[in-house]
N, CA, C and O atoms as a printed pandas DataFrame, in Angstrom:
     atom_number atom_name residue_name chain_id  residue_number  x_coord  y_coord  z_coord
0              1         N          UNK        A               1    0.854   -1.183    0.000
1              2        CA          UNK        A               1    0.000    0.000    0.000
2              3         C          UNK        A               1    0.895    1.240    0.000
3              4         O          UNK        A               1    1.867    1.474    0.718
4              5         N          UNK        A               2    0.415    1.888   -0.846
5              6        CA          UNK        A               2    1.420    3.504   -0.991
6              7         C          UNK        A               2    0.795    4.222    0.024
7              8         O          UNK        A               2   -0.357    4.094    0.439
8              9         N          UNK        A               3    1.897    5.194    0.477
9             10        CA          UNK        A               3    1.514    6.371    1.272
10            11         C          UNK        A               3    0.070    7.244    0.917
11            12         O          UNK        A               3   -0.696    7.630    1.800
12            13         N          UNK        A               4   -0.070    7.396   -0.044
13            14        CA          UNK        A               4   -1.197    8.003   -0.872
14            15         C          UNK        A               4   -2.317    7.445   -0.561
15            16         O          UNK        A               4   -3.279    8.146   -0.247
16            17         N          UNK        A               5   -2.413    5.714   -0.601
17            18        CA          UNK        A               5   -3.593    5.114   -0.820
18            19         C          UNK        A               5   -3.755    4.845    1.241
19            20         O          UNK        A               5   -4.792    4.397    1.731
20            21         N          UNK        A               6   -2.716    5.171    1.963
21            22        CA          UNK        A               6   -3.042    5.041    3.088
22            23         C          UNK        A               6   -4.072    6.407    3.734
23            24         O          UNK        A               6   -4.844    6.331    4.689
24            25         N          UNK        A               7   -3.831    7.426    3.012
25            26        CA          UNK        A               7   -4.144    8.583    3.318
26            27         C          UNK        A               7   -5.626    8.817    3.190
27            28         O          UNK        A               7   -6.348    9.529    3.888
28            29         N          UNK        A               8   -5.830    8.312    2.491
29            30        CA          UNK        A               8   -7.114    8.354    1.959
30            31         C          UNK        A               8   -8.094    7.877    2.892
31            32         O          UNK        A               8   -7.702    7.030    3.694
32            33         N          UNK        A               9   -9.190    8.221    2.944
33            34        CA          UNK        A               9  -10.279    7.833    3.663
34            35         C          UNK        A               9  -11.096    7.212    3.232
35            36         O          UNK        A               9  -11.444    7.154    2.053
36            37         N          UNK        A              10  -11.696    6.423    4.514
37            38        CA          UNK        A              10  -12.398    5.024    4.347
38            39         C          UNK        A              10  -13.758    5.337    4.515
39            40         O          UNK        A              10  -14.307    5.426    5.613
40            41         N          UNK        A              11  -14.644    5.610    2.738
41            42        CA          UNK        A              11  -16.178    6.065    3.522
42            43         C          UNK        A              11  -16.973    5.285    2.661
43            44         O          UNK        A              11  -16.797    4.932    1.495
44            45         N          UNK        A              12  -18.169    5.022    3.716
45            46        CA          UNK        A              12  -19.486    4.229    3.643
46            47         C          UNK        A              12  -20.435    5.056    3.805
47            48         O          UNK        A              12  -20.700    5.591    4.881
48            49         N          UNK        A              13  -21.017    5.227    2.776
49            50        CA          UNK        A              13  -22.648    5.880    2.591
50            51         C          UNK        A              13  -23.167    5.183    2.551
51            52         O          UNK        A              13  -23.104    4.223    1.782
52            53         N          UNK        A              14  -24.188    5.493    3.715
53            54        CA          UNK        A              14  -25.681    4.221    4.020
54            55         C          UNK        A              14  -26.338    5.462    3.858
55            56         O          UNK        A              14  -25.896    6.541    4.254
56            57         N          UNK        A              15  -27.695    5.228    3.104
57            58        CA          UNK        A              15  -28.642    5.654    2.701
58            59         C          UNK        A              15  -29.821    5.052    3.122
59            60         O          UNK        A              15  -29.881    3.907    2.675
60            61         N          UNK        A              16  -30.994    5.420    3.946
61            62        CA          UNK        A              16  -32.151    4.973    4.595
62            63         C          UNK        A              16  -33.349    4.962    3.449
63            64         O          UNK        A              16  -33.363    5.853    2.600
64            65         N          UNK        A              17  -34.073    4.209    3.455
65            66        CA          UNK        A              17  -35.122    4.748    2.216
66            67         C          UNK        A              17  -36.639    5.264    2.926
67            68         O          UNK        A              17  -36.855    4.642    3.966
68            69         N          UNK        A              18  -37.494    6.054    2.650
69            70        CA          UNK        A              18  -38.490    6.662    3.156
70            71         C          UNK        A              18  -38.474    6.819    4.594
71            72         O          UNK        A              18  -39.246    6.416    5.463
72            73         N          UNK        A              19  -37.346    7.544    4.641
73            74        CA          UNK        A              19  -37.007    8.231    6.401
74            75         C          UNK        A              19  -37.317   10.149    6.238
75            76         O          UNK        A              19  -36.526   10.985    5.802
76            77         N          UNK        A              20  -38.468   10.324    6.666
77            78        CA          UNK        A              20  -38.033   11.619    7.494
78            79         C          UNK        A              20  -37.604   11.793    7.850
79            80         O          UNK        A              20  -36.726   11.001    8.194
80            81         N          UNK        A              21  -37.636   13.606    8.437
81            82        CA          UNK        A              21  -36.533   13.899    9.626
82            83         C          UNK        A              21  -37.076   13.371   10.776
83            84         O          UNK        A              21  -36.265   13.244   11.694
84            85         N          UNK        A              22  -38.432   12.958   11.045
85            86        CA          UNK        A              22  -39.188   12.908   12.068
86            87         C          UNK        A              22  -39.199   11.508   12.254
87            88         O          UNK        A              22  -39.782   11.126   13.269
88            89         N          UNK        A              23  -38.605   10.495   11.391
89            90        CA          UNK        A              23  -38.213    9.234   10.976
90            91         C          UNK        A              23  -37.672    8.493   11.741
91            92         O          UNK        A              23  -37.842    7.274   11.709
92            93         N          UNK        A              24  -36.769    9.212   12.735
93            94        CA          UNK        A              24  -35.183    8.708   13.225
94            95         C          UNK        A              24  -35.147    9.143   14.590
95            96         O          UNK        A              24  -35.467   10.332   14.606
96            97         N          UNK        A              25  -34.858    8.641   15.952
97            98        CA          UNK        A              25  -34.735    9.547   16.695
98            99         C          UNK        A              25  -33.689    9.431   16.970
99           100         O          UNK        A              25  -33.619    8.918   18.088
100          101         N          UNK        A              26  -32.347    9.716   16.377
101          102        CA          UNK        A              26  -31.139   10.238   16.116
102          103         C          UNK        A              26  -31.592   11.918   15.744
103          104         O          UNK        A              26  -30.789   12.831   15.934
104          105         N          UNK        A              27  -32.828   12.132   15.256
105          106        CA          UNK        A              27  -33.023   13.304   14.579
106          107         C          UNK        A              27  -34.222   13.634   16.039
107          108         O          UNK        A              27  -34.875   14.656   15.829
108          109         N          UNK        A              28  -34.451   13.162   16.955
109          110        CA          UNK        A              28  -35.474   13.799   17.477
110          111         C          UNK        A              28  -36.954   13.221   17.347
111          112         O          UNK        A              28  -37.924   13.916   17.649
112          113         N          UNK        A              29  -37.093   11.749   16.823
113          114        CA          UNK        A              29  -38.360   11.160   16.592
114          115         C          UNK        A              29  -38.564   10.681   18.191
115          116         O          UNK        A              29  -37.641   10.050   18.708
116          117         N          UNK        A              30  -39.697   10.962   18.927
117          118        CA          UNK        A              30  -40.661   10.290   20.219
118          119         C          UNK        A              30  -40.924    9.053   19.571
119          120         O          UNK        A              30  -40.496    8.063   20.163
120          121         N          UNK        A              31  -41.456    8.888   18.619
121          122        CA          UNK        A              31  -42.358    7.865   18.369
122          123         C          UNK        A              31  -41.833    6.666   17.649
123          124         O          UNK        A              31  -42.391    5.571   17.563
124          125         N          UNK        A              32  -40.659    7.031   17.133
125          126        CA          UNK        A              32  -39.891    5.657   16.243
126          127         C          UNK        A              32  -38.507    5.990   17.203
127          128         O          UNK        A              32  -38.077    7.077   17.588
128          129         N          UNK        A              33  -37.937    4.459   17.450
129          130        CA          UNK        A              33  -36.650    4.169   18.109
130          131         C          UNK        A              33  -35.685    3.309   17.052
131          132         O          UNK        A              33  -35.820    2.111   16.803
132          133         N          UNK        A              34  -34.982    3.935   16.661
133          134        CA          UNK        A              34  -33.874    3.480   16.133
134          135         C          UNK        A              34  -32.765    3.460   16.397
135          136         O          UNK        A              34  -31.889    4.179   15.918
136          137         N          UNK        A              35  -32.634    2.505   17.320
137          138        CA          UNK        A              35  -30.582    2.497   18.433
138          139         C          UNK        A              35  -29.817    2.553   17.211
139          140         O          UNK        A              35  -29.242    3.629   17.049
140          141         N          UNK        A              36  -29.624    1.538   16.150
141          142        CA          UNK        A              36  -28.797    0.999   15.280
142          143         C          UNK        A              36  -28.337    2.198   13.971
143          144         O          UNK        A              36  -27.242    2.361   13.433
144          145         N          UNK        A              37  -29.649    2.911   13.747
145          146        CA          UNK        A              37  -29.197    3.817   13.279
146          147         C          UNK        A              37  -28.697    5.176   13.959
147          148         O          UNK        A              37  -27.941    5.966   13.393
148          149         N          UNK        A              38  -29.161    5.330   15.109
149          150        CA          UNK        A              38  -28.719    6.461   15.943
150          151         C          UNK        A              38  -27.020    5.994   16.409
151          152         O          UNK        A              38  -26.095    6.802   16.487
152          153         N          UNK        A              39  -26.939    4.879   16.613
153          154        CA          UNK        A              39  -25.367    4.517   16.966
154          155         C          UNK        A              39  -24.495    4.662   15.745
155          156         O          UNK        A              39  -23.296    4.902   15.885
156          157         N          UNK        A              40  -25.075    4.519   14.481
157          158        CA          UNK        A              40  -24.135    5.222   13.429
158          159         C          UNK        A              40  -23.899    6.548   13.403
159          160         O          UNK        A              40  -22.757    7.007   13.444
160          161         N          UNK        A              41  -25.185    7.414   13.317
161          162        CA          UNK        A              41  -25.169    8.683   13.169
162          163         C          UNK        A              41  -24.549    9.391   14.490
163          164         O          UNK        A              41  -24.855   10.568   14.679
164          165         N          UNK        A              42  -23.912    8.903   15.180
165          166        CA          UNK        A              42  -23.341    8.895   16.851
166          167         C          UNK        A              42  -21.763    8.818   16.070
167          168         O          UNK        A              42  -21.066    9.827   16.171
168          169         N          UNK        A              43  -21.353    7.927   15.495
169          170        CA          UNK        A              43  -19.978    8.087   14.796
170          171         C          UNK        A              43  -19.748    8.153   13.679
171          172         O          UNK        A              43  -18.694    7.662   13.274
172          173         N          UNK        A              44  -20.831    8.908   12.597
173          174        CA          UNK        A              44  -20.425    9.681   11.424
174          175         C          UNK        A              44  -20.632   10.394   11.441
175          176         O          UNK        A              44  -20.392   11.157   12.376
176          177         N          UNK        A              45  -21.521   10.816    9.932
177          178        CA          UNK        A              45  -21.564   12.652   10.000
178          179         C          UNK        A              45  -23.130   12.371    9.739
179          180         O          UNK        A              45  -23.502   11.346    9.166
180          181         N          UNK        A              46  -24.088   13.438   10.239
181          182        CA          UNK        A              46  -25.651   13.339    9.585
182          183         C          UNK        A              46  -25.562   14.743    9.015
183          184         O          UNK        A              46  -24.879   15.747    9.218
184          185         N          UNK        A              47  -26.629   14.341    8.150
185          186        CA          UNK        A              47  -27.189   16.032    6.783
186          187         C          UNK        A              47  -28.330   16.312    8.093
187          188         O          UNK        A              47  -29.235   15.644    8.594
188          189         N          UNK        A              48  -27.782   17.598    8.321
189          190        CA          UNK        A              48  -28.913   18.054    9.276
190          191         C          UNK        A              48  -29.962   19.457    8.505
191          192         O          UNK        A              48  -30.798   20.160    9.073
192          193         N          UNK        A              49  -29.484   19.486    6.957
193          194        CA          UNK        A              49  -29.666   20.444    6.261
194          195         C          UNK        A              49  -29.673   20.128    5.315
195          196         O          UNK        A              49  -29.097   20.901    4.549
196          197         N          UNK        A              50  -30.165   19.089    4.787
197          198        CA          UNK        A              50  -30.806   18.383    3.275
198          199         C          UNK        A              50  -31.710   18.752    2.498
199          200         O          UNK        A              50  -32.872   18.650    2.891
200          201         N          UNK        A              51  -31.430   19.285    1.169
201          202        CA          UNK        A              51  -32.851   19.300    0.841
202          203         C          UNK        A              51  -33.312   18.930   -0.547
203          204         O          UNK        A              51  -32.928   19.755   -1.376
204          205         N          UNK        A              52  -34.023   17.935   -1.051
205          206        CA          UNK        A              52  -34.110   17.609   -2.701
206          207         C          UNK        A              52  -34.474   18.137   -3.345
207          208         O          UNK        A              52  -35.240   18.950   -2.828
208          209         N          UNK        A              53  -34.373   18.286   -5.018
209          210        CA          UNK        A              53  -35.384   18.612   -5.877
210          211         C          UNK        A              53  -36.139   17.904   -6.347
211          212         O          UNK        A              53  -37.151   18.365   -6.874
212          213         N          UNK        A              54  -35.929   16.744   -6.314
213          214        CA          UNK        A              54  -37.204   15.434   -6.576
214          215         C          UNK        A              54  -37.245   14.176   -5.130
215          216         O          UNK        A              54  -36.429   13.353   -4.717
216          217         N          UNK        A              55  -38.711   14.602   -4.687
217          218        CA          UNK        A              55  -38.608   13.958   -3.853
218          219         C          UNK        A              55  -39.496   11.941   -4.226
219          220         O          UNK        A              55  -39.431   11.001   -3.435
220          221         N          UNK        A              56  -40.013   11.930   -5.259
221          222        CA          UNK        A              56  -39.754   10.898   -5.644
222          223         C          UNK        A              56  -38.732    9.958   -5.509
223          224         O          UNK        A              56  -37.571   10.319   -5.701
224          225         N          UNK        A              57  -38.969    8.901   -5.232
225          226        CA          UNK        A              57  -38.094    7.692   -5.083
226          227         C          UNK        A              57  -36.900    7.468   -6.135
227          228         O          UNK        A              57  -35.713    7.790   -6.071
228          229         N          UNK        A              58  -37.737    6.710   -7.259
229          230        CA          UNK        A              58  -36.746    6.493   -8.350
230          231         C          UNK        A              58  -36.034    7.903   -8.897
231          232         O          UNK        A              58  -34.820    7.866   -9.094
232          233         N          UNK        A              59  -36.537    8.762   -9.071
233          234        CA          UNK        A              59  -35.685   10.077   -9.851
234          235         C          UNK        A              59  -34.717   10.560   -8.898
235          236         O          UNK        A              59  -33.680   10.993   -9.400
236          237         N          UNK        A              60  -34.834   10.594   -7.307
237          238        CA          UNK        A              60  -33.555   10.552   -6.707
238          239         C          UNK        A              60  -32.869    9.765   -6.230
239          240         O          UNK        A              60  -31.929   10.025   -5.478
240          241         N          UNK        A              61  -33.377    8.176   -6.746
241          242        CA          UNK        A              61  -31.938    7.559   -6.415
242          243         C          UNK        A              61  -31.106    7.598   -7.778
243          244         O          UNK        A              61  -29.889    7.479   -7.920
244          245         N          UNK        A              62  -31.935    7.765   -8.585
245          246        CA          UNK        A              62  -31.257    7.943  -10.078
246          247         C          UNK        A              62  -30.193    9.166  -10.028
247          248         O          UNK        A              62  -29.098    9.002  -10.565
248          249         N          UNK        A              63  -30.505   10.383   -9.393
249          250        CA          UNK        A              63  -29.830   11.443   -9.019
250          251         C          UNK        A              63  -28.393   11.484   -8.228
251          252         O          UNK        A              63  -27.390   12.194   -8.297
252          253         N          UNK        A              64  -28.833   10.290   -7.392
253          254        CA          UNK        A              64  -27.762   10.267   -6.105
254          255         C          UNK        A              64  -26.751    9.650   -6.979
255          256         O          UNK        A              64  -25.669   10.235   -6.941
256          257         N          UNK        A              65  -26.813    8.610   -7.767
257          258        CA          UNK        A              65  -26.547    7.485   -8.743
258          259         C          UNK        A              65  -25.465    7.758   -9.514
259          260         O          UNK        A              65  -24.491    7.028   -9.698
260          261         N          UNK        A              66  -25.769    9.342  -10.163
261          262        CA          UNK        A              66  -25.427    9.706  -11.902
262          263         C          UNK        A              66  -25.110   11.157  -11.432
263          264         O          UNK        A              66  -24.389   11.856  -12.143
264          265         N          UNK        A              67  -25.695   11.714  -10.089
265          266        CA          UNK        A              67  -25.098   12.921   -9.910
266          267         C          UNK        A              67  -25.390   14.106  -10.771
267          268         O          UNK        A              67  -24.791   15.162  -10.976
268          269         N          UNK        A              68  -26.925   13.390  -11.371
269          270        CA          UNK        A              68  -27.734   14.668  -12.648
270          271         C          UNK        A              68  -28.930   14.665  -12.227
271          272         O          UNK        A              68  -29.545   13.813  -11.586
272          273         N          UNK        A              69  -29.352   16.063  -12.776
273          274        CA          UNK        A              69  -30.948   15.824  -12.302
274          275         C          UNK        A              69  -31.842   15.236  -13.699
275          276         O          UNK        A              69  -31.445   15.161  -14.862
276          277         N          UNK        A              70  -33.133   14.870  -13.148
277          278        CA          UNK        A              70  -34.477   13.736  -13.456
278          279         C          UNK        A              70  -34.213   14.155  -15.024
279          280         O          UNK        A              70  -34.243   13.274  -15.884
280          281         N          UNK        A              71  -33.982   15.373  -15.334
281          282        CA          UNK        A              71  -34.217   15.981  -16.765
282          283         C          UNK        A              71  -33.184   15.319  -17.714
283          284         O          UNK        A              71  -33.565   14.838  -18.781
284          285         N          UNK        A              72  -31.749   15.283  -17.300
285          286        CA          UNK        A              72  -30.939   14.625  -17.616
286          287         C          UNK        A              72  -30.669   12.772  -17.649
287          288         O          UNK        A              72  -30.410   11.996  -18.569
288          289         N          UNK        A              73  -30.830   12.635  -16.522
289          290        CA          UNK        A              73  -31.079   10.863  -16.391
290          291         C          UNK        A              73  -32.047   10.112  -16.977
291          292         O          UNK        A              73  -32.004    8.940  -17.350
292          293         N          UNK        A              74  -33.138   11.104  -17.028
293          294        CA          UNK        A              74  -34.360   10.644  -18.121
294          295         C          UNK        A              74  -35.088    9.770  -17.106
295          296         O          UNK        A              74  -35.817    8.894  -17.571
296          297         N          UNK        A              75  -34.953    9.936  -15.253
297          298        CA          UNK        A              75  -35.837    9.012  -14.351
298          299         C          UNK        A              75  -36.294    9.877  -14.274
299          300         O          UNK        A              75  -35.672   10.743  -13.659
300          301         N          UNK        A              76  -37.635   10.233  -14.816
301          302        CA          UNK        A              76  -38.324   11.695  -14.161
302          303         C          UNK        A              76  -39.911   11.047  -13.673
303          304         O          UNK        A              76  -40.862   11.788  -13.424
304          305         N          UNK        A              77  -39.974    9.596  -13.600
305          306        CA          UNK        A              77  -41.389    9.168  -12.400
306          307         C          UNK        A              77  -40.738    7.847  -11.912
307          308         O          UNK        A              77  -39.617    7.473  -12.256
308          309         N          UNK        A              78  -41.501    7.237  -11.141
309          310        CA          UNK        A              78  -41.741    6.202  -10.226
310          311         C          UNK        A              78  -41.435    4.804  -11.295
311          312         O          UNK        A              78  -40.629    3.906  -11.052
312          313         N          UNK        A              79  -42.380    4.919  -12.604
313          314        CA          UNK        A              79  -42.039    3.758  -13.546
314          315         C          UNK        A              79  -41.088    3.487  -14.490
315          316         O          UNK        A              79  -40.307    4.414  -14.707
316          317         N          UNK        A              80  -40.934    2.488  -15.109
317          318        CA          UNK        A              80  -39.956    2.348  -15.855
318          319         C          UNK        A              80  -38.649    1.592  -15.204
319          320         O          UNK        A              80  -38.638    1.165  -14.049
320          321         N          UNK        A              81  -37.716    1.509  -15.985
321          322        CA          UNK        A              81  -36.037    1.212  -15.577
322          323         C          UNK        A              81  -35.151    2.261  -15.837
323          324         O          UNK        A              81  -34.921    2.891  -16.869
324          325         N          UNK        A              82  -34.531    2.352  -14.286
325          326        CA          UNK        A              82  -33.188    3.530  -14.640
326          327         C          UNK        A              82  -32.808    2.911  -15.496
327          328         O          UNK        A              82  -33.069    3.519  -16.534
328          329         N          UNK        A              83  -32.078    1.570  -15.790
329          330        CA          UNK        A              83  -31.067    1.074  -16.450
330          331         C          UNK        A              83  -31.050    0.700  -17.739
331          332         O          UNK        A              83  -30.075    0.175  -18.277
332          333         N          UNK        A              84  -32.523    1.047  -18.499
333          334        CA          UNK        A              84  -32.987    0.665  -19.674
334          335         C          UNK        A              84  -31.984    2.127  -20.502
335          336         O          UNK        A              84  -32.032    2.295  -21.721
């Protein structure tokens, strides 16, 4: 291993699917308990200031994906295949 490739940082993006902010009580949820995810967000980083332009499912994971928006990726609803 080179000096370079030691330097570098070791990151894992976990992504939750249909979580509010009100979702998590890492974020402050009474009503949902989530240890497992609150013990991550306890030793990474959380978006405490997120905000989408498509809040649709498929057009932003297509987004997160390709790093373009719905207009560009051509996921602009719920149906279909990103990958077609």
């Amino acid at each position: 291993m080179t000096q370079a490739q030691a330097e570098r940082p070791n990151v894992i993006f976990i992504m939750t699917d249909d979580h509010g902010k009100g979702a998590l009580s890492c974020y402050g949820s009474q009503i949902n308990k989530t240890p497992n995810l609150d013990r991550l967000a306890d030793g990474g980083l959380k978006l405490n200031h997120c905000f989408v332009t498509t809040s649709l499912c498929a057009p932003s994971r297509a987004s997160m994906l390709t790093g373009t928006y719905p207009h560009i990726n051509r996921q602009v609803d719920i149906g279909g295949n990103f990958f077609d």
